[in-house]
C-alpha positions in Angstrom: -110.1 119.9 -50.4 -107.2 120.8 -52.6 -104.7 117.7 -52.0 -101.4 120.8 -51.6 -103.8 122.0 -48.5 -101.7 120.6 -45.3 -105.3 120.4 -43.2 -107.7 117.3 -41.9 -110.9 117.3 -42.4 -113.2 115.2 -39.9 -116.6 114.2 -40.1 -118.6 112.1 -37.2 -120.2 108.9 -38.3 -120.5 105.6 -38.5 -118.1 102.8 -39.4 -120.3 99.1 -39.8 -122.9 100.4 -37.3 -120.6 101.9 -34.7 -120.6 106.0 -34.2 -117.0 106.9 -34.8 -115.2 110.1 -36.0 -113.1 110.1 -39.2 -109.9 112.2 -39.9 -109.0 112.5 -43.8 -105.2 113.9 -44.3 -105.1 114.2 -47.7 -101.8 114.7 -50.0 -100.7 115.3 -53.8 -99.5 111.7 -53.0 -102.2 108.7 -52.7 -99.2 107.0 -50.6 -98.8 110.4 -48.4 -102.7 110.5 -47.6 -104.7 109.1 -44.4 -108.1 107.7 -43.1 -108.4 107.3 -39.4 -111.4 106.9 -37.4 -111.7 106.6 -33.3 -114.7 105.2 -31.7 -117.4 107.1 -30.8 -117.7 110.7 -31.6 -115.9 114.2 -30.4 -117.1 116.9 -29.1 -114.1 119.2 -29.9 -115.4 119.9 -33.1 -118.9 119.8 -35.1 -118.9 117.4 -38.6 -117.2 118.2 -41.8 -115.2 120.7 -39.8 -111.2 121.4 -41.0 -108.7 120.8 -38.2 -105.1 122.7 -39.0 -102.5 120.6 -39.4 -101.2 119.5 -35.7 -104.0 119.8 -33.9 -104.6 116.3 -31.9 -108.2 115.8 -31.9 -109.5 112.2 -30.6 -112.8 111.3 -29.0 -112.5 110.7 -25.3 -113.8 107.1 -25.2 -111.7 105.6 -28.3 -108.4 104.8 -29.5 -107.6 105.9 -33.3 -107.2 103.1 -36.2 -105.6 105.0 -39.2 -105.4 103.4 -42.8 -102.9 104.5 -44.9 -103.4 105.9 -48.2 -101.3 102.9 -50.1 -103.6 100.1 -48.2 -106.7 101.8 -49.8 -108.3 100.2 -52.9 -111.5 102.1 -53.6 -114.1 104.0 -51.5 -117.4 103.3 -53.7 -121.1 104.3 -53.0 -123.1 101.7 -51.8 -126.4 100.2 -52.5 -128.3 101.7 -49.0 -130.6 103.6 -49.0 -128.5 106.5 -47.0 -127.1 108.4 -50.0 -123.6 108.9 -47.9 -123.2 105.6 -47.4 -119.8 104.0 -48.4 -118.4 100.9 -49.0 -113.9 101.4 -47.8 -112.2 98.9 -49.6 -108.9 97.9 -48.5 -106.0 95.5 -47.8 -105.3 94.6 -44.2 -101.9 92.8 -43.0 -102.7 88.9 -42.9 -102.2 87.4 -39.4 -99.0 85.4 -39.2 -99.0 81.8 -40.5 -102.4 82.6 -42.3 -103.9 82.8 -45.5 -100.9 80.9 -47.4 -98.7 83.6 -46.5 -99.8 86.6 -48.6 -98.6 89.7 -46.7 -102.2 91.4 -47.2 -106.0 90.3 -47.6 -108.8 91.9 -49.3 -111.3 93.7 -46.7 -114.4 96.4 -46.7 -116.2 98.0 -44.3 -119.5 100.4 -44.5 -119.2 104.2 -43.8 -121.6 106.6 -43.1 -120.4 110.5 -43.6 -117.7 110.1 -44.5 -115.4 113.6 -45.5 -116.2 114.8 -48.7 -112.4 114.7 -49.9 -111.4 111.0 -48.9 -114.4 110.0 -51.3 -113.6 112.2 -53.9 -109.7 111.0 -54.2 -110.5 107.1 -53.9 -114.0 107.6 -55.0 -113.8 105.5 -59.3 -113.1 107.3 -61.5 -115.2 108.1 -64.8 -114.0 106.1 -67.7 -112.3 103.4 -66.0 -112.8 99.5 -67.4 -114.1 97.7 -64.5 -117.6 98.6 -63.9 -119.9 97.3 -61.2 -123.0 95.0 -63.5 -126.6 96.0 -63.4 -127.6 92.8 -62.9 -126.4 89.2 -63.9 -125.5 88.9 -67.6 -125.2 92.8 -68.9 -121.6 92.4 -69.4 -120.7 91.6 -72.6 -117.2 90.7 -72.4 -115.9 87.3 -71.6 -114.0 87.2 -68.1 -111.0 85.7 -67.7 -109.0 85.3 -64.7 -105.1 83.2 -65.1 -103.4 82.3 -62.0 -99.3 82.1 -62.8 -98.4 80.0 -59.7 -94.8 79.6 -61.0 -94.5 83.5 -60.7 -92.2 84.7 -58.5 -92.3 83.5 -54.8 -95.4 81.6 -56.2 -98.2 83.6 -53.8 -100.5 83.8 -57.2 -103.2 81.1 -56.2 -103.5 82.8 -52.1 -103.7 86.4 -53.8 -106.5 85.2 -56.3 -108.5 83.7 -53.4 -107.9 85.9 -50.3 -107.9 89.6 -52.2 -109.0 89.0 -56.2 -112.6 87.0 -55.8 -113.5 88.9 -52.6 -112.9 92.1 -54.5 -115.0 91.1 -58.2 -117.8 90.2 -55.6 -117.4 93.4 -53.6 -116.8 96.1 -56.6 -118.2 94.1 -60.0 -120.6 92.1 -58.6 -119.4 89.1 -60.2 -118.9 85.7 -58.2 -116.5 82.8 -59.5 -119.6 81.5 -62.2 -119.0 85.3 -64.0 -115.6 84.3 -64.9 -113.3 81.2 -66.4 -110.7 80.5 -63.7 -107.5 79.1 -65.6 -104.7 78.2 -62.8 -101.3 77.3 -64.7 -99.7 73.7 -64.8 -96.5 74.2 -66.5 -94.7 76.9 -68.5 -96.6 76.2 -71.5 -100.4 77.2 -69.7 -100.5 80.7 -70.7 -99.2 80.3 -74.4 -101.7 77.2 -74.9 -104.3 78.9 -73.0 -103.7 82.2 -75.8 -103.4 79.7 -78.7 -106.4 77.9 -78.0 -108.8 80.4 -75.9 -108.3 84.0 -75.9 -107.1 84.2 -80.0 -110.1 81.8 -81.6 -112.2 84.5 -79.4 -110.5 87.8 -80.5 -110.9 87.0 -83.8 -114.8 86.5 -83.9 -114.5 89.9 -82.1 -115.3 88.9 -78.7 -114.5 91.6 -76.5 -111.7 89.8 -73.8 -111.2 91.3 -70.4 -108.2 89.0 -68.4 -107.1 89.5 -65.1 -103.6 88.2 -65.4 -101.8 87.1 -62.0 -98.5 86.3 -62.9 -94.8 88.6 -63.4 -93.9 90.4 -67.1 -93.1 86.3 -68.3 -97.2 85.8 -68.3 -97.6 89.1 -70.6 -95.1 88.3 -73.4 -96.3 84.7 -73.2 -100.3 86.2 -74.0 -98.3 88.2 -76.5 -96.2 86.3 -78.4 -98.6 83.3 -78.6 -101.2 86.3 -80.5 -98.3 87.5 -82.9 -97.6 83.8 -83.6 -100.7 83.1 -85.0 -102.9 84.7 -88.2 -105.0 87.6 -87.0 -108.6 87.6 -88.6 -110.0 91.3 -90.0 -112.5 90.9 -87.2 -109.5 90.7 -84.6 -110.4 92.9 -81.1 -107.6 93.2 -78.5 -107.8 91.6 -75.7 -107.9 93.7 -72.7 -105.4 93.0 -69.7 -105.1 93.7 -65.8 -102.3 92.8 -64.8 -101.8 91.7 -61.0 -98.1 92.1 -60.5 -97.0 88.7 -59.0 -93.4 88.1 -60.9 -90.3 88.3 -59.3 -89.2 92.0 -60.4 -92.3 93.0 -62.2 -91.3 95.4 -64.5 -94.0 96.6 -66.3 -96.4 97.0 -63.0 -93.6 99.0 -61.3 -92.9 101.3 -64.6 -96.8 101.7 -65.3 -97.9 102.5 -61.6 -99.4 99.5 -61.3 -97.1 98.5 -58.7 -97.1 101.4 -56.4 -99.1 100.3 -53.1 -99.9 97.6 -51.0 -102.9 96.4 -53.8 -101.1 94.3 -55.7 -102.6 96.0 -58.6 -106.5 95.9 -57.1 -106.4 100.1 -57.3 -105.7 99.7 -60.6 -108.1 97.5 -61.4 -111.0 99.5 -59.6 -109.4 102.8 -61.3 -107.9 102.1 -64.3 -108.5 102.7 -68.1 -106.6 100.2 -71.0 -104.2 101.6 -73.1 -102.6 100.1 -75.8 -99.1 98.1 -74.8 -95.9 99.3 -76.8 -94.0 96.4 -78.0 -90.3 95.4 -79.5 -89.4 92.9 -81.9 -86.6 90.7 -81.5 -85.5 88.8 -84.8 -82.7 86.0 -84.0 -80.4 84.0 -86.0 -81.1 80.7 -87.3 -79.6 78.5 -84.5 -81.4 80.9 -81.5 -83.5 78.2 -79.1 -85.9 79.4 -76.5 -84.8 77.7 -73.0 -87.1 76.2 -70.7 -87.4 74.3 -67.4 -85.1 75.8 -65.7 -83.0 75.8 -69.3 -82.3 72.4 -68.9 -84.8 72.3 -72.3 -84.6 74.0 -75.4 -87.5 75.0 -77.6 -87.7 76.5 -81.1 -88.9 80.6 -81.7 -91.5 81.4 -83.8 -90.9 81.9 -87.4 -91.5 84.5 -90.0 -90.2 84.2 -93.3 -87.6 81.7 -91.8 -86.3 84.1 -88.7 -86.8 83.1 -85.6 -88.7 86.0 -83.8 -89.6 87.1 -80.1 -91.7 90.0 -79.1 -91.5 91.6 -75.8 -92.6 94.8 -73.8 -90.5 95.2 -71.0 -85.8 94.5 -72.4 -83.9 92.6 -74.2 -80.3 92.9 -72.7 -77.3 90.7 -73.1 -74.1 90.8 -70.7 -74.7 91.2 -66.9 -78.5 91.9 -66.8 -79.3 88.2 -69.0 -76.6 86.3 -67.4 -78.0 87.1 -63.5 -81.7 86.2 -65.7 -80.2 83.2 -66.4 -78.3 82.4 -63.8 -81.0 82.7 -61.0 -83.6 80.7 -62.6 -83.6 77.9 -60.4 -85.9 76.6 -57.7 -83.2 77.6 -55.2 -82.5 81.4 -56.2 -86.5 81.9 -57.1 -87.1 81.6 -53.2 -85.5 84.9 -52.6 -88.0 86.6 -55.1 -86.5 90.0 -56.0 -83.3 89.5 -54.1 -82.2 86.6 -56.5 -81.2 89.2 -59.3 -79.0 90.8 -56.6 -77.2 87.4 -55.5 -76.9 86.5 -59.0 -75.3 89.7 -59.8 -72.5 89.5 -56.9 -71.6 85.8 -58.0 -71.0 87.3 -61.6 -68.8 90.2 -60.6 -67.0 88.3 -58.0 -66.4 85.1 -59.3 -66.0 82.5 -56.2 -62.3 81.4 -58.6 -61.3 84.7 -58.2 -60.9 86.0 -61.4 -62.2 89.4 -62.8 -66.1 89.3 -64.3 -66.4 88.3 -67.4 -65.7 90.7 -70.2 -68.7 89.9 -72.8 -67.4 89.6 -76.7 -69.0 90.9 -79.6 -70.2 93.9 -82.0 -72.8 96.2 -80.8 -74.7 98.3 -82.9 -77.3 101.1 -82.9 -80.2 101.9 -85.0 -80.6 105.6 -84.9 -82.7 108.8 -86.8 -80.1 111.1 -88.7 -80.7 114.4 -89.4 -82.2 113.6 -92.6 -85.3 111.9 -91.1 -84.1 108.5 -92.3 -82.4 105.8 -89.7 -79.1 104.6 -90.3 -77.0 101.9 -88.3 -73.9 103.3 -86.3 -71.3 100.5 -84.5 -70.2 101.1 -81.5 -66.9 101.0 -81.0 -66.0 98.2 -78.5 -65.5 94.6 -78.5 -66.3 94.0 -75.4 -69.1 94.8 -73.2 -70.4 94.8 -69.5 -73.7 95.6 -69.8 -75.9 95.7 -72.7 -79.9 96.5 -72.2 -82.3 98.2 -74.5 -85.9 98.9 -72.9 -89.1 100.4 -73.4 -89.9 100.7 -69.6 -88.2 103.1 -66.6 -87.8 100.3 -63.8 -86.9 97.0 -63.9 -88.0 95.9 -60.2 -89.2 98.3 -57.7 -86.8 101.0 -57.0 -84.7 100.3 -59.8 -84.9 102.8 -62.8 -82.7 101.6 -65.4 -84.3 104.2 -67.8 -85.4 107.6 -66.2 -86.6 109.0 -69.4 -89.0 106.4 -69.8 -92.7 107.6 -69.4 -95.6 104.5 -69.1 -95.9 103.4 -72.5 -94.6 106.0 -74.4 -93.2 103.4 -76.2 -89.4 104.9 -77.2 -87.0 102.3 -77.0 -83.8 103.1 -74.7 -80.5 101.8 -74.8 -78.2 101.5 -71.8 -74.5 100.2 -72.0 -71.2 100.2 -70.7 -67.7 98.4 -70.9 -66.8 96.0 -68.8 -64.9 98.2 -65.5 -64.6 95.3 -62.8 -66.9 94.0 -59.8 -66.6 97.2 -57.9 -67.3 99.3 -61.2 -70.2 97.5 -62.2 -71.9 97.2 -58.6 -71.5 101.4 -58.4 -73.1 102.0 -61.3 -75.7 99.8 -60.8 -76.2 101.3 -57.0 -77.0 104.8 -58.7 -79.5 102.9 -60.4 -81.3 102.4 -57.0 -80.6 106.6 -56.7 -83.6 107.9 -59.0 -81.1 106.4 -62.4 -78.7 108.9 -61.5 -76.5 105.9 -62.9 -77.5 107.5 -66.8 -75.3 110.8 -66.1 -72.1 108.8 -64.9 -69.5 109.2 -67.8 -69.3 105.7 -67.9 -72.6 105.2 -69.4 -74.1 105.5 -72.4 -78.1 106.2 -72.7 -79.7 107.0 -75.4 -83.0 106.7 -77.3 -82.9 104.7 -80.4 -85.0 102.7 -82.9 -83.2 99.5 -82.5 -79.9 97.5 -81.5 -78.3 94.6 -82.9 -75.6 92.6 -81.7 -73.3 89.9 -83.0 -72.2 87.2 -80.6 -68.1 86.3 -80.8 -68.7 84.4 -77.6 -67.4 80.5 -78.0 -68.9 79.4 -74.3 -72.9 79.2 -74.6 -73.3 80.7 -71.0 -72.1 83.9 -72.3 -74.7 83.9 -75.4 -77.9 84.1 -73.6 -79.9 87.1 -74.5 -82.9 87.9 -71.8 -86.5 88.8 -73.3 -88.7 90.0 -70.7 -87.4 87.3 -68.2 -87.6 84.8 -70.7 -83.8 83.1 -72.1 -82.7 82.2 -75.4 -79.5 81.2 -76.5 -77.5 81.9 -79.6 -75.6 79.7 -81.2 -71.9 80.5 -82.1 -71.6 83.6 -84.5 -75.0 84.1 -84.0 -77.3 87.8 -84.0 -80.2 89.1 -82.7 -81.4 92.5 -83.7 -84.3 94.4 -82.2 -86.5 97.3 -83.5 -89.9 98.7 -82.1 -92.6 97.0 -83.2 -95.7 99.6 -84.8 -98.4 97.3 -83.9 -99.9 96.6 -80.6 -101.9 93.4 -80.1 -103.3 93.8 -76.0 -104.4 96.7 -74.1 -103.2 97.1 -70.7 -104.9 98.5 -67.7 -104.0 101.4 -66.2 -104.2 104.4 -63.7 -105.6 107.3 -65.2 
């Protein structure tokens, strides 16, 4: 069935031993397409038979269940002997007060006959990473599986039990003794966990395959603790799927990771790695990563004597790192997603009274010239509003701060504009919401470049925090940071082909 046709197809069957009759709607859209079944079977129309679109067909004797396209996981072949026999994997809404809170849990049920087309758009597709095992010990990677349960509204540990293991048992065949379960205790578990685990591994060429629940902070922790550290010859990337449990999840929503009710489980069951574009921030000498809630400060990475950060997702400075900042608290974190919006109103409306702050300090881009060769051109401003350079389209779900950005195409965008007032700023920023109609208002700039650099003439340190894939650092007085794309990729990421 092509997915533009507009008609059902329904098959009579069985669902888990019952005789029921399934309805397939199918759409260029996995969110737009349906599965419904009623119990027991109809007589208005023989199996595999098309039904034009309108038609109301239901058995006389049952009610219809549908499940929507965006609550399927997988529909995979099962072991039976019955060579139609399915295995429906899905999510299903978690009774109220249960299961820690998580909004959905993992379930599956067995099909018999089920339409051709339903099978053939969630059926797994050829190529992708996680494979179901032929038997205990044929895989050859090592299994990991980190649970962030600082990330976002902190629903990491309930996901990993009530939808991840039920899943690797269902799909992989692998049971919690396949895998090394690593649940984080601080904001130093990942890094550690990279420094001393998945690195000494990836350099004795151990192939790596890590299920990482946690938001973007997790990835350019597993990323900057690799790039911090001396890569042997014999280095193999790691290979990550990345359950999107962060508080705007950036890279899940730009990548398609985040674009159902799976929490990244289609993905998983569906998707192929791909290698993760990456920026590199070098700082000036005084730059300190903050931590705990920044009431702590920590010293970058060095090379050469710069202080360095990598990062996949922005680097921004001005309104976008100073609502970062600003909700990283215990209070604002309960909110999830909406704390970047409170954040943002308390910034342009200050509770005082007085006008948002107008951000000092010399921007300047990194650009191509005619000539083939890239030459740095200021921008001619002292002070700024927003400042964000980015190798991804949205930066939480809904949000497209860079339309032009495709999934890891890995061109680095720059977005920027004066400071115009509260009611300026929080227009803009509304178009953002619109598609990114935002990037055509004459207000903005946009543009593609190969790097940015700034140079801080802020005297209050509030103002001179820069944000790096969620994570703050602040620079000290007269201070600079100056990003360029970074050639070298050090993780592959899963996902949807």
């Amino acid at each position: 069935m092509g997915a533009q046709d507009d008609a059902r197809v329904q098959t009579e069957g069985k669902l888990d031993g019952r005789l029921v009759t399934f309805t397939y709607k199918g759409a260029d859209k996995p969110e737009e397409r349906e599965l419904s079944w009623s119990e027991g079977q109809s007589s208005a129309c023989p199996p595999a038979t098309r039904i034009p679109q309108g038609t109301d067909v239901h058995p006389a004797d049952g009610s219809t269940i549908k499940l929507p396209g965006h609550d399927i996981i997988a529909i995979l072949p099962t072991n039976a002997q019955e060579s139609n026999a399915h295995s429906i994997l899905h999510v299903a809404k978690s009774p109220e007060g249960e299961h820690d809170g998580v909004p959905f849990t993992f379930a599956a049920a067995t099909a018999i006959n089920l339409p051709l087309p339903v099978v053939t758009d969630f059926g797994r597709p050829d190529g992708n990473y996680w494979q179901p095992r032929q038997g205990h010990g044929q895989d050859s990677r090592q299994i990991h599986v980190v649970v962030s349960i600082g990330s976002g509204t902190g629903q990491a540990l309930a996901v990993c039990q009530y939808m991840l293991k039920p899943l690797l048992q269902s799909a992989c065949s692998l049971t919690e003794s396949d895998y090394s379960l690593h649940v984080t205790t601080s904001e130093m578990t990942v890094t550690d966990l990279t420094r001393d685990v998945f690195l000494p591994q990836a350099n004795k060429g151990v192939a790596q395959a890590i299920i990482l629940l946690s938001g973007d902070g997790g990835m350019v922790d597993v990323i900057n603790a690799i790039l911090s550290a001396q890569r042997q010859t014999t280095f193999v990337k790691p290979c990550i799927t990345l359950l999107p449990l962060g508080t705007g999840n950036a890279l899940a929503n730009s990548a398609g990771i985040n674009s159902d009710n799976t929490a990244g489980l289609r993905t998983l069951l569906h998707g192929a790695p791909k290698g993760l574009p990456l920026f590199r921030a070098n700082f000036s000498p005084g730059a300190r990563l903050l931590v705990d809630h920044q009431r702590k400060e920590q010293h970058l990475h060095q090379e050469n004597g710069v202080p360095i950060a990598y990062g996949a997702v922005v680097c921004s400075w001005g309104l976008h790192a100073s609502l970062v900042a600003d909700s990283d608290s215990a209070e604002y974190r309960k909110f999830g997603a909406e704390r970047f919006q409170m954040a943002a109103k308390d910034l342009l409306y200050p509770s005082d009274g007085s006008t948002a702050h107008r951000y000092l300090g010399k921007l300047s881009v990194l650009c191509a010239s005619e000539d083939g060769q890239s030459e740095w051109r200021a921008i001619d401003r002292d002070t700024h509003g927003y400042v964000l350079a980015t190798l991804v389209s949205q930066l939480e779900k809904g949000f497209t701060i860079s339309p032009a950005s495709k999934p890891l195409d890995g061109a680095l965008r720059l977005i920027h504009f004066a400071p115009v007032g509260g009611e300026e700023t929080m227009e803009i920023m509304t178009k953002a919401y619109q598609g990114g109609q935002h990037v055509s208002d004459e207000r903005v700039s946009y543009e593609r470049v190969e790097g940015i650099r700034i140079d801080f003439a802020e005297t209050e340190t509030r103002w001179r925090k820069v944000c790096i894939d969620g994570k703050i650092i602040c620079v000290e007085p007269g201070g600079w940071v100056e990003v360029r794309t970074h050639a070298e990729g050090v993780v592959d990421l899963v996902v949807s082909q």
